[in-house]
Backbone as JSON Lines, residues from 0, in Angstrom:
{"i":0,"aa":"X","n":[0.83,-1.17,0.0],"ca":[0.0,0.0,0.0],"c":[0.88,1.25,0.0]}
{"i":1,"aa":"X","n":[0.57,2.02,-1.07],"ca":[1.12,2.96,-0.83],"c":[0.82,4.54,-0.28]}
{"i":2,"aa":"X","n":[1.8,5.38,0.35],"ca":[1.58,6.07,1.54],"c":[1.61,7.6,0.93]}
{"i":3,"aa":"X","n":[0.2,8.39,1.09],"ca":[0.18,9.8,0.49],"c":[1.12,10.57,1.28]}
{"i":4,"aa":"X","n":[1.54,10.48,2.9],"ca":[2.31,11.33,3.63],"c":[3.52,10.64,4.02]}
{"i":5,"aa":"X","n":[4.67,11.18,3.61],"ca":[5.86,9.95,4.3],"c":[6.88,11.51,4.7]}
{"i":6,"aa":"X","n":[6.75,11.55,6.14],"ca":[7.72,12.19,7.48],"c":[9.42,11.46,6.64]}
{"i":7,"aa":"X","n":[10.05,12.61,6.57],"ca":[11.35,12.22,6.15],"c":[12.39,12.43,7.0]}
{"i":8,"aa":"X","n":[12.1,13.82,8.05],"ca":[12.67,14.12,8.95],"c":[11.82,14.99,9.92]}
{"i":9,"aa":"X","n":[12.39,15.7,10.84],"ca":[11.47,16.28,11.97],"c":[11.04,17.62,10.86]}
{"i":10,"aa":"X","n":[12.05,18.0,9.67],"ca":[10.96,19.67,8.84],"c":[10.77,18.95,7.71]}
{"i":11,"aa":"X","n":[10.98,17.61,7.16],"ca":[10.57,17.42,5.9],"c":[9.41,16.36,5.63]}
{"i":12,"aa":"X","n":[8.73,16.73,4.86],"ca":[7.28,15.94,4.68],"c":[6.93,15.64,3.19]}
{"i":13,"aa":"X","n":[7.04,14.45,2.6],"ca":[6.95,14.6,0.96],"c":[5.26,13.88,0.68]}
{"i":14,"aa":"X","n":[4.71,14.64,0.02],"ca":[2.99,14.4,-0.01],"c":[2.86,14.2,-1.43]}
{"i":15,"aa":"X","n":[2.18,12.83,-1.63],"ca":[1.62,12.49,-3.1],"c":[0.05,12.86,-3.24]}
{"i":16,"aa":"X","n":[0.33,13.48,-4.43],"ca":[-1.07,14.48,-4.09],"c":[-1.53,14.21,-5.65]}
{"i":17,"aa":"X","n":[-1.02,13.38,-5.96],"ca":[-1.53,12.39,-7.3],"c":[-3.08,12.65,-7.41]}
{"i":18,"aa":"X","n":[-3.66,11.6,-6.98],"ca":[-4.77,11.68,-6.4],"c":[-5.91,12.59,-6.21]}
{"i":19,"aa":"X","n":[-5.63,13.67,-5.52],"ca":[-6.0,14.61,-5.3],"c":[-5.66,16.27,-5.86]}
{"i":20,"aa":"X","n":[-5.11,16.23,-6.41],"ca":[-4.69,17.65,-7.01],"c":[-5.83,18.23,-7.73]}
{"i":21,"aa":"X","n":[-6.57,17.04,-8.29],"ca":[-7.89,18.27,-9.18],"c":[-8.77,19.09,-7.89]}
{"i":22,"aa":"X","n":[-8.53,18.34,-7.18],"ca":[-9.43,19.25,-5.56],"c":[-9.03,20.41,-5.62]}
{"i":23,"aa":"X","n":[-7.77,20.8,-5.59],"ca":[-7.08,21.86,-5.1],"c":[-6.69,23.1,-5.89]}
{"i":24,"aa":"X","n":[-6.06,22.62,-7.33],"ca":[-5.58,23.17,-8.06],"c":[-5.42,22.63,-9.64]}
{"i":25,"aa":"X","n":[-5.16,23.02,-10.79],"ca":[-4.98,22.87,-11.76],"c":[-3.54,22.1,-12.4]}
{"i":26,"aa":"X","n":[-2.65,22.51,-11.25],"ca":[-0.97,22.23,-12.05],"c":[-0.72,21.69,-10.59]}
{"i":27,"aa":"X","n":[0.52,20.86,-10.57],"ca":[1.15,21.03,-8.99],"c":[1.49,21.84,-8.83]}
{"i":28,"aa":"X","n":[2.27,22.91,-9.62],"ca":[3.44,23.71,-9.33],"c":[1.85,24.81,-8.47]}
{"i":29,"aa":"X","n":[0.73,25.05,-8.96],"ca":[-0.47,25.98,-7.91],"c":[-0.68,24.99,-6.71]}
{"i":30,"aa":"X","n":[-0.75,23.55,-6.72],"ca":[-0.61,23.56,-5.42],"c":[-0.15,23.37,-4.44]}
{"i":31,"aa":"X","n":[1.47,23.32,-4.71],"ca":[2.81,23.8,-4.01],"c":[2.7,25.54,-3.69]}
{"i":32,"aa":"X","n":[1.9,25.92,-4.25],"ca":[2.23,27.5,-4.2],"c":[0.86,27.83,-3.01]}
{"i":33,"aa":"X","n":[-0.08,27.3,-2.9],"ca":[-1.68,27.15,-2.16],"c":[-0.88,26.73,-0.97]}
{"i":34,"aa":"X","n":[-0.34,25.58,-0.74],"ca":[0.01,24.69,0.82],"c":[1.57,25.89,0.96]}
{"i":35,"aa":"X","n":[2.38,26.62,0.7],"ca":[3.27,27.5,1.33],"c":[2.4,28.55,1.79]}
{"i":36,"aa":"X","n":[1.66,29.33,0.85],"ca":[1.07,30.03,0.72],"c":[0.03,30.24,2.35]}
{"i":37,"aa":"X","n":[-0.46,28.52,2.49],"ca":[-1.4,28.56,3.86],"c":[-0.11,28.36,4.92]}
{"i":38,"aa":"X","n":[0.77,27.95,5.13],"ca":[1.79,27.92,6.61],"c":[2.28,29.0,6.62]}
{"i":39,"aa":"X","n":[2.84,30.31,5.52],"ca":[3.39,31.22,5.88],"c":[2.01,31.8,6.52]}
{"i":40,"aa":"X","n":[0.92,32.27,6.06],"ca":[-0.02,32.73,6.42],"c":[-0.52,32.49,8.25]}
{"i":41,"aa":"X","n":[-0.6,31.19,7.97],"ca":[-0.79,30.36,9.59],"c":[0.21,30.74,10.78]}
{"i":42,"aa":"X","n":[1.42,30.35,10.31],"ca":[2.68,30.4,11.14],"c":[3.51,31.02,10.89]}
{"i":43,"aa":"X","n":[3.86,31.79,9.56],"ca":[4.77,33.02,9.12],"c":[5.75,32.41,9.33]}
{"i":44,"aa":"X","n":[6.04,31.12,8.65],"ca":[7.38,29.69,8.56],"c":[7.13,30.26,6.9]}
{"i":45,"aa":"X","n":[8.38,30.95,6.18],"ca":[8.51,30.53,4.93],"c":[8.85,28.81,4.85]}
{"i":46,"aa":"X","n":[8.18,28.18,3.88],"ca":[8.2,26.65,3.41],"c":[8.42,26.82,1.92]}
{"i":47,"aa":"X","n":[8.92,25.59,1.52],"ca":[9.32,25.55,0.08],"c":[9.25,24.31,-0.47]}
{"i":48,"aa":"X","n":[8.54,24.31,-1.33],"ca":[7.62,22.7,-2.04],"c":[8.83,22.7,-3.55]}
{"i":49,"aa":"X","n":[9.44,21.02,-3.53],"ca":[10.02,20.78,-4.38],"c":[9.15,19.89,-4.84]}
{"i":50,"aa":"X","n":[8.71,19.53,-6.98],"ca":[7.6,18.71,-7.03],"c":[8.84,17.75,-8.07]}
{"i":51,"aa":"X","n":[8.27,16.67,-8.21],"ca":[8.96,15.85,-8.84],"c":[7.92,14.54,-8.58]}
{"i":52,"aa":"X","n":[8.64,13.79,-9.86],"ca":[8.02,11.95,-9.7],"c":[7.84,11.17,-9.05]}
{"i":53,"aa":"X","n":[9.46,11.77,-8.22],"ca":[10.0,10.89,-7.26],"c":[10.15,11.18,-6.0]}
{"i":54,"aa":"X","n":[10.64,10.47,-4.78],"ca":[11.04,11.63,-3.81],"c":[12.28,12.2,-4.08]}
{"i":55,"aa":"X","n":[13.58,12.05,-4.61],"ca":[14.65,11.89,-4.9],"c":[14.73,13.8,-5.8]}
{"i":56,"aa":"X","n":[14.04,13.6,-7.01],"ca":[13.77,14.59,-7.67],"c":[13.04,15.68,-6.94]}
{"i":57,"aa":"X","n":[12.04,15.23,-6.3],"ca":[11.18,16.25,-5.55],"c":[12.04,16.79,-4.23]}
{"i":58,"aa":"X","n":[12.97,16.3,-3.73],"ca":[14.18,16.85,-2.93],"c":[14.91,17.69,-3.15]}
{"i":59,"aa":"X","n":[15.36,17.38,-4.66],"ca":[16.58,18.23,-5.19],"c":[16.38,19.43,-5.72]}
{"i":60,"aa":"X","n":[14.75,19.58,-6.3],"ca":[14.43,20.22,-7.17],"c":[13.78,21.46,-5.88]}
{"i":61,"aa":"X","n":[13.75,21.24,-4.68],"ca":[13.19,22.23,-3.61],"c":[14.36,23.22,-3.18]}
């Protein structure tokens, strides 16, 4: 089974949003920009969404 939220470390969180992206937004790259967009707002934590295939890519590319 595979896992939409996988904890990578105590600040990193990689979310497959496969699935779900027509909910939210049109492209990933809007809803990487929607989920920073709500924690700076919330907690005034700049965050920064790397998107990719993989986790590997989606790491490097953040």
């Amino acid at each position: 089974m595979r896992q939409d939220f996988h904890t990578y470390s105590s600040n990193r969180l990689f979310i497959n949003a496969t699935a779900s992206l027509h909910l939210f937004a049109k492209t990933p790259e809007e809803t990487a920009h929607k989920i920073t967009n709500e924690i700076y707002h919330k907690i005034r934590l700049k965050a920064v969404a790397g998107i990719g295939p993989n986790l590997l890519l989606a790491k490097v590319s953040a």
